[in-house]
C-alpha positions in Angstrom: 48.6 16.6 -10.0 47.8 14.1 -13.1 44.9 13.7 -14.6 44.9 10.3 -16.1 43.1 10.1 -19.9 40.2 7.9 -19.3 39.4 5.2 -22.2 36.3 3.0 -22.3 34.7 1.9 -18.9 36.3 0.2 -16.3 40.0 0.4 -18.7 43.0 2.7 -17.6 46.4 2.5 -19.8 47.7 0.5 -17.2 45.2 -2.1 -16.7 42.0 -2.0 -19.6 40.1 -4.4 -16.8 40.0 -2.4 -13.7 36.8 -1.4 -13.1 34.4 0.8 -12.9 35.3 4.1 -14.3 33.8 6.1 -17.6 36.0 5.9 -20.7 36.3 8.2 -23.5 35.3 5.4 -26.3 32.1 4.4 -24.4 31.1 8.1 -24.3 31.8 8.7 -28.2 29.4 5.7 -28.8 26.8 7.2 -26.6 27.1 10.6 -28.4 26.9 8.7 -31.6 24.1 6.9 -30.6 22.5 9.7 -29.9 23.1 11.7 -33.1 22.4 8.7 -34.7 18.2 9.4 -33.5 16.3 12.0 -35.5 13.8 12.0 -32.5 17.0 12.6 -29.9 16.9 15.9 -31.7 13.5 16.7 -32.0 12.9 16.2 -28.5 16.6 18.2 -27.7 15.3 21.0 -29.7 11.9 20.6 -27.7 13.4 20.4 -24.0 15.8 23.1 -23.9 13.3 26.2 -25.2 10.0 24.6 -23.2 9.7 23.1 -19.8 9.6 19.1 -19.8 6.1 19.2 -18.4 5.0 20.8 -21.3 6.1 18.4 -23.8 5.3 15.1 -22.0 1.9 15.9 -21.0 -0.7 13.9 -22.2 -3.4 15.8 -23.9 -5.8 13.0 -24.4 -6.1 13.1 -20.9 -5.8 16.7 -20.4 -9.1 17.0 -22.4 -11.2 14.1 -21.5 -10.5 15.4 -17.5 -13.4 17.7 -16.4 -14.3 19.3 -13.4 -17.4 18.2 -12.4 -18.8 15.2 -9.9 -21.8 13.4 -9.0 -21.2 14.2 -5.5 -19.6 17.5 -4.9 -19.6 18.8 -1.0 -17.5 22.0 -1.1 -19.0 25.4 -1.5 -16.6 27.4 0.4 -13.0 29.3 -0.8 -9.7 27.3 -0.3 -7.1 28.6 2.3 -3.4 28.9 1.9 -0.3 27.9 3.8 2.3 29.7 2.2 5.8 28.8 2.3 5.1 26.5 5.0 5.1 22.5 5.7 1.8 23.1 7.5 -0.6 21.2 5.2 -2.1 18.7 7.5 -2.9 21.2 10.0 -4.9 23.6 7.6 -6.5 20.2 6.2 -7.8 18.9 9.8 -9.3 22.6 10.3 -10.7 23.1 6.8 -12.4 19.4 7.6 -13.7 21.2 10.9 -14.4 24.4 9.4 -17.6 22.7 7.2 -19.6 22.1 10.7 -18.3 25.4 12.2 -20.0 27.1 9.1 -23.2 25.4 9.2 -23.3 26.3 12.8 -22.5 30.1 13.0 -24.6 30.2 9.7 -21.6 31.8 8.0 -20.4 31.1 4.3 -16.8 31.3 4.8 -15.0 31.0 8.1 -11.3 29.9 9.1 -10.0 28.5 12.2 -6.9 30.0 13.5 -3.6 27.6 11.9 -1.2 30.2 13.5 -2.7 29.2 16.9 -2.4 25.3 17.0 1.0 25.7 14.8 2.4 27.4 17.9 1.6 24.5 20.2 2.8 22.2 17.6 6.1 23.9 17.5 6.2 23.9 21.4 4.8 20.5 22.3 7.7 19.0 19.2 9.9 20.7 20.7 9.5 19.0 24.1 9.0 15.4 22.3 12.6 15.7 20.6 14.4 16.7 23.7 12.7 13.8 25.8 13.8 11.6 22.5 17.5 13.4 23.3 16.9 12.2 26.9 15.8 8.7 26.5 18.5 8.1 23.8 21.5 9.7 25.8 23.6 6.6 26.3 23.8 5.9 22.9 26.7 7.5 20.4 25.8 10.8 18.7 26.4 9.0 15.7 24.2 6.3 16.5 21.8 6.1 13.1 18.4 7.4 15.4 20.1 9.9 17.1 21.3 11.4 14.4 17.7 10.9 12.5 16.7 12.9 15.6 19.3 15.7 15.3 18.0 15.9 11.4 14.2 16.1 12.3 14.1 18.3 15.8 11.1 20.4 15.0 9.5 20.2 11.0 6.9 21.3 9.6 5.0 18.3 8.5 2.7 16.0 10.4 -0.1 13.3 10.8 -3.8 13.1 12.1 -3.3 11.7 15.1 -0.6 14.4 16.0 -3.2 17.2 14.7 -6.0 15.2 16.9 -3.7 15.3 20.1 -3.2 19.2 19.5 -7.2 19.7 19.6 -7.8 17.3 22.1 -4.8 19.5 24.6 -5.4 22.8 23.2 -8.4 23.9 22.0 -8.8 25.9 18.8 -9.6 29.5 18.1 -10.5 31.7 15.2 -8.2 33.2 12.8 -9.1 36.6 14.2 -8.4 36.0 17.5 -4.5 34.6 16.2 -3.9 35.6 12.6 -1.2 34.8 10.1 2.5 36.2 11.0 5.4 36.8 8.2 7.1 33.6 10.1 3.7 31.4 10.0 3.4 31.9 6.3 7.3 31.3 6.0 8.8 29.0 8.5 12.2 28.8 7.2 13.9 32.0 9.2 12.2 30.7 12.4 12.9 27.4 12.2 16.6 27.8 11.6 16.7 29.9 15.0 14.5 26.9 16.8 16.5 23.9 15.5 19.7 25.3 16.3 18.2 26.1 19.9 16.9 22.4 20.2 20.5 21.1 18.8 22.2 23.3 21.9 19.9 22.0 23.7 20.7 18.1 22.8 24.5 18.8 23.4 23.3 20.4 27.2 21.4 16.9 27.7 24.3 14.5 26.5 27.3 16.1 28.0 24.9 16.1 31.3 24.5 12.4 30.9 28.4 11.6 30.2 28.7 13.4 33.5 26.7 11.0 35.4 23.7 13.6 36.0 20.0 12.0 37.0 17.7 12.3 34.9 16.4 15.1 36.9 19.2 17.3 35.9 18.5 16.4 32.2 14.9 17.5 32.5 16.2 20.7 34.2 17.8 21.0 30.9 15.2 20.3 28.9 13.3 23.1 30.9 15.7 25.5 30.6 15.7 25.2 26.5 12.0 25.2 26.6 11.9 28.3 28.0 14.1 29.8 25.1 11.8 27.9 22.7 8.6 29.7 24.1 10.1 32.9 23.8 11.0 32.3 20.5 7.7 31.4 19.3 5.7 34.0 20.8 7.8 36.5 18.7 7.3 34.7 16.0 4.0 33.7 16.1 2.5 35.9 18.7 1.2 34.4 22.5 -1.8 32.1 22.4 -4.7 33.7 23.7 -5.9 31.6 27.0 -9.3 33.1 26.2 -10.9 35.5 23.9 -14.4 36.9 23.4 -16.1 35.6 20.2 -18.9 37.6 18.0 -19.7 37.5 14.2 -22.4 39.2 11.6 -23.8 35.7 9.7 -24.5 35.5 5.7 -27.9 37.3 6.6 -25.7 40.3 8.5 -27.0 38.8 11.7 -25.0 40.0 14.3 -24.2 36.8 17.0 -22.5 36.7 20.5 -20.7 33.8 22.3 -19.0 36.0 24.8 -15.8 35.0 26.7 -15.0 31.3 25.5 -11.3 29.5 26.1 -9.7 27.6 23.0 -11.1 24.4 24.6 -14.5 25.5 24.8 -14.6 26.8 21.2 -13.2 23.5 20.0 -16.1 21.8 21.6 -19.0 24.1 20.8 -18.0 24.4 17.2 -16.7 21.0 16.0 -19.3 18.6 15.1 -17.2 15.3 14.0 -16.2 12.8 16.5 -12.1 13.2 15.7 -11.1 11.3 18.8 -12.6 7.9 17.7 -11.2 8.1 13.8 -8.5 5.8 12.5 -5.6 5.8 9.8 -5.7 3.8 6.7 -2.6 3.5 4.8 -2.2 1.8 1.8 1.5 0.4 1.7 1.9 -2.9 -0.8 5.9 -3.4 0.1 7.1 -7.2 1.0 6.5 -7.4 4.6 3.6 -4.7 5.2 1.2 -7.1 5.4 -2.4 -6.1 5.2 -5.1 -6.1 8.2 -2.0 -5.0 10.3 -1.5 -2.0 12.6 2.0 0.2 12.1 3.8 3.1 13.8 6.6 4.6 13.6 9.8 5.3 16.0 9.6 8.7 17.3 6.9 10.1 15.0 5.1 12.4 17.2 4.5 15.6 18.8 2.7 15.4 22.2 4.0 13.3 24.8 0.9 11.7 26.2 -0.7 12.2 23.1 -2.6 9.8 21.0 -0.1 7.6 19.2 0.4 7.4 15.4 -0.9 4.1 14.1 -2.2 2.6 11.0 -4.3 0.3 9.7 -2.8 -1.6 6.6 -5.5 -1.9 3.8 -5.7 -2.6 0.3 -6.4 0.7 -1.6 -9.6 -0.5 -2.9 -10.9 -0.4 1.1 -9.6 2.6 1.5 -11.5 4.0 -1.5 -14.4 2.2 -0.6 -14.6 3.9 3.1 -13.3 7.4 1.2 -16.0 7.2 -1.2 -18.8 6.2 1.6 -17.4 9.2 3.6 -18.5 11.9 0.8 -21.6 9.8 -0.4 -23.6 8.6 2.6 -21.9 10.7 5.5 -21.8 14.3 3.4 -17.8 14.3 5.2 -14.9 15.2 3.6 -12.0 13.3 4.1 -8.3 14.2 5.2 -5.8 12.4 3.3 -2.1 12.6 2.8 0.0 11.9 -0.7 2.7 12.2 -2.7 1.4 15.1 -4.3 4.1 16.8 -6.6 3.7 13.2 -8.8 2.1 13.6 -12.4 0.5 16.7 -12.0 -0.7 19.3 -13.7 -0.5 22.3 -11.7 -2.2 24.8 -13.5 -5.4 23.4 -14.2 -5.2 21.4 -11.4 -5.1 17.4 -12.7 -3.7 14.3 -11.5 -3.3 11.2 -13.3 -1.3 8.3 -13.7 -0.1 8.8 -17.3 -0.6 12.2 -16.7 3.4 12.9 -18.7 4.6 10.1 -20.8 8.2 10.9 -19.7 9.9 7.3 -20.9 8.7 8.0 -25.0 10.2 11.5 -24.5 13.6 10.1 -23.0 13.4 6.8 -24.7 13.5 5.4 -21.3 11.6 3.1 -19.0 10.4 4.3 -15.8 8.8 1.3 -14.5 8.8 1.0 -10.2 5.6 0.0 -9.0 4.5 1.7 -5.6 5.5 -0.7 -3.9 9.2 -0.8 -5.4 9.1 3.3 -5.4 8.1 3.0 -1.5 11.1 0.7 -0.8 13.9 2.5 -3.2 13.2 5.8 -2.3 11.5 6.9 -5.1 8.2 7.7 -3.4 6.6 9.0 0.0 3.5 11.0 1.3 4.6 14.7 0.5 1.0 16.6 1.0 -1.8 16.4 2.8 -5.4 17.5 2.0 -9.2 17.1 1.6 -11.5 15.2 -0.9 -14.9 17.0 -0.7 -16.2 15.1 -3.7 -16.2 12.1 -6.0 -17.3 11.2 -9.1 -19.1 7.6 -9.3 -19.7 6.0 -12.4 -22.1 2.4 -12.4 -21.3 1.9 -8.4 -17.0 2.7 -8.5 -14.9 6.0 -8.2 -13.7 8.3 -11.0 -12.4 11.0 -10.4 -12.1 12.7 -7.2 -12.6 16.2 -6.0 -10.0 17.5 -4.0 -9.8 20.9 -1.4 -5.8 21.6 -1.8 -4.1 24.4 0.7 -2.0 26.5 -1.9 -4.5 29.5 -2.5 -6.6 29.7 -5.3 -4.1 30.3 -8.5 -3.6 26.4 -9.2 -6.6 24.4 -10.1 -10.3 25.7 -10.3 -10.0 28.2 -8.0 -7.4 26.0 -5.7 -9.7 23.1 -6.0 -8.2 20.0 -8.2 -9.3 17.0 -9.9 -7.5 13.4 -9.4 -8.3 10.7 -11.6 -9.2 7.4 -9.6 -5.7 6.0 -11.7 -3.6 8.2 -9.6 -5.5 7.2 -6.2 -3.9 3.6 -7.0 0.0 4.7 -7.5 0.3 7.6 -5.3 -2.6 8.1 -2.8 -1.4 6.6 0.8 -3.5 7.6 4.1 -7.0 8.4 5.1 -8.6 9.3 8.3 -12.4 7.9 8.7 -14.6 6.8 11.2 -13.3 3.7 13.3 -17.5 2.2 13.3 -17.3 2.4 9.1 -15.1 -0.4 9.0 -15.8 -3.8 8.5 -15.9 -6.0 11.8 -12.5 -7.6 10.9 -10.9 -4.6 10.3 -12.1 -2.6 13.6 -10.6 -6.0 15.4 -7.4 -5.0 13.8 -7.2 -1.9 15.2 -6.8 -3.7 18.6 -3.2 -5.5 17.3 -0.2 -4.4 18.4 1.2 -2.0 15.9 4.6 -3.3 14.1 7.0 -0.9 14.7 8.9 1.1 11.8 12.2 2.6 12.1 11.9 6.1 12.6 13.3 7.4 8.8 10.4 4.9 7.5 8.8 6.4 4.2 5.4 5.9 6.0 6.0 8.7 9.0 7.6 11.0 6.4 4.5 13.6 6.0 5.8 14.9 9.3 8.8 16.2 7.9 
């Protein structure tokens, strides 16, 4: 084999124009030119003893960011989903859980996210082999299918997936279907059910390539959901069809329900009308036009369910109807985000300029969100609750926010976002449909553009 001495950029000893390849000078000059800078040094020395985070951050914001709010809701514990991708569920039941208290009279309660996790997991499973049915004709390389074949069963997903779970199936309390080892760390079980699902793709296509019905297929698709169930339930434990319910209030009361299904606890014990809110999304790319309704291909869980759509809005609306939420309503607010963005863990703080990474690397870092959304560079990562806000002469500054990691991060797993990170990196609220303005309810009624299925806007589901 020979290795052939690189020069400067684009040269080779045979031809010093052909392009495209690093050269030896050009990398002297860049180590010169880096020598050449005291600061290079400075922040060299800095970097490789503490972690960048720690040298960017900006303490003038740091110390100027408190937590406290002129409308605070919460005054509960935070939960905590582990090593899981289960976020949105344990925000849609910690937004249920505030009526649930009030109701039982208790001052901390949980509904059970090992329960509707299970049906998630079941009812996904079901959605990507119809997908794998519906798509059969097409190559196996074939950019959805294979989109498909990436995504058979995450994690992740939406509010109107979590609101077609409670609508089905009920909920239940924690007691009646605790935590398992694979609910708190999904990664062992879900290699076992995507490999299932996968088997279970190939059974469906090699059907179809020998002329089955689509009978046969769903016979298929039967026979894997079987295995799937199976799985889950040793996993996760069966789902309790129903269950007796009794509890000591904050006084040391002791209350009875009795014999209740999942369905019937759901509708005793959840005081917000779910079924009739909407999703805003703020998403600024070329050819996302606001006042517009969006989905996305394939983005689902229950077939039958309520479809994932959004409503397009500038991001002032959708602080606007946030902020009206916690003030006039007493609600918190389910949101998704791109949370891992300029934040500091510890004590909990978000803000735009939260690390000055470019004066530390000398470099710019300069996409807007709308240029982050469209190369990559951005996407909703997290979902959780505001339960307070902090309004200064009539407009938001800082926002209180209910996060699902446990209580080490933060103020006792609560954080703080400054109203300049809601701008860059907030991206979807659920509210009530009747608090929008007339035009916007109208929207709603517009059929939804559709987005390819790997669109950044569906990728809290995975």
């Amino acid at each position: 084999m020979t290795i052939q001495t690189p020069t400067r950029s684009g040269e080779t000893e045979s031809d010093p124009t052909a392009g495209g390849a690093l050269g030896a000078a050009q990398v002297a000059a860049l180590r010169h030119a880096f020598d050449a800078e005291p600061r290079n040094r400075v922040a060299q020395n800095a970097v490789t003893r503490t972690a960048i985070d720690e040298v960017a951050v900006n303490r003038d914001i740091v110390t100027s960011t408190d937590h406290t709010f002129s409308h605070l809701l919460d005054k509960w514990t935070v939960t905590d989903q582990k090593q899981s991708g289960r976020c949105w569920l344990f925000a849609g039941m910690n937004l249920f859980r505030v009526g649930a208290m009030e109701q039982m009279d208790l001052e901390g309660f949980e509904f059970s996210q090992t329960y509707l996790f299970f049906w998630d997991k079941f009812e996904r499973a079901n959605y990507f082999l119809e997908a794998m049915i519906e798509t059969s004709d097409r190559p196996v390389d074939d950019r959805v299918v294979a989109w498909l074949l990436d995504h058979p069963v995450d994690d992740g997903g939406q509010w109107n997936m979590f609101a077609s779970l409670v609508t089905k199936y009920g909920l239940a309390p924690k007691a009646v279907m605790p935590e398992t080892v694979s609910s708190e760390r999904t990664m062992p079980m879900n290699r076992h059910l995507v490999q299932r699902l996968r088997e279970g793709a190939r059974d469906i296509r090699d059907l179809r390539d020998e002329g089955a019905s689509t009978s046969a297929l769903r016979e298929a698709k039967d026979a894997t959901l079987e295995a799937v169930f199976r799985i889950l339930s040793i996993h996760l434990g069966t789902p309790p069809e129903r269950f007796d319910w009794q509890w000591n209030d904050k006084d040391k009361t002791f209350r009875r329900d009795g014999e209740l299904t999942p369905q019937a606890f759901a509708q005793k014990y959840v005081n917000i009308p779910f079924d009739d809110y909407v999703c805003l999304v703020n998403d600024p790319r070329p050819g996302s036009p606001y006042g517009r309704t969006f989905t996305v291909e394939y983005l689902g869980n229950v077939v039958g369910g309520e479809p994932v759509r959004y409503l397009n809005v500038e991001v002032d609306v959708m602080k606007d109807l946030t902020m009206r939420s916690i003030v006039e309503r007493g609600e918190p607010v389910w949101m998704g985000c791109d949370v891992g963005k300029m934040m500091l863990r510890d004590q909990g703080i978000w803000d735009a300029k939260m690390f000055d990474y470019g004066a530390l690397y000398g470099a710019e870092f300069d996409l807007d969100k709308a240029a982050r959304l469209r190369y990559h560079q951005t996407y909703m990562t997290h979902a959780m609750l505001f339960t307070g806000v902090d309004v200064v002469h009539g407009a938001p500054r800082r926002w209180r926010v209910e996060n699902s990691w446990g209580e080490k991060g933060g103020r006792a797993g609560f954080y703080v976002m400054n109203d300049s990170w809601f701008d860059e990196y907030m991206f979807e609220v659920a509210v009530r449909r009747e608090d929008l303005p007339a035009d916007l309810q109208a929207a709603l009624e517009q059929e939804p553009i559709v987005l390819p299925a790997w669109d950044p806007m569906g990728a809290l589901a995975h």
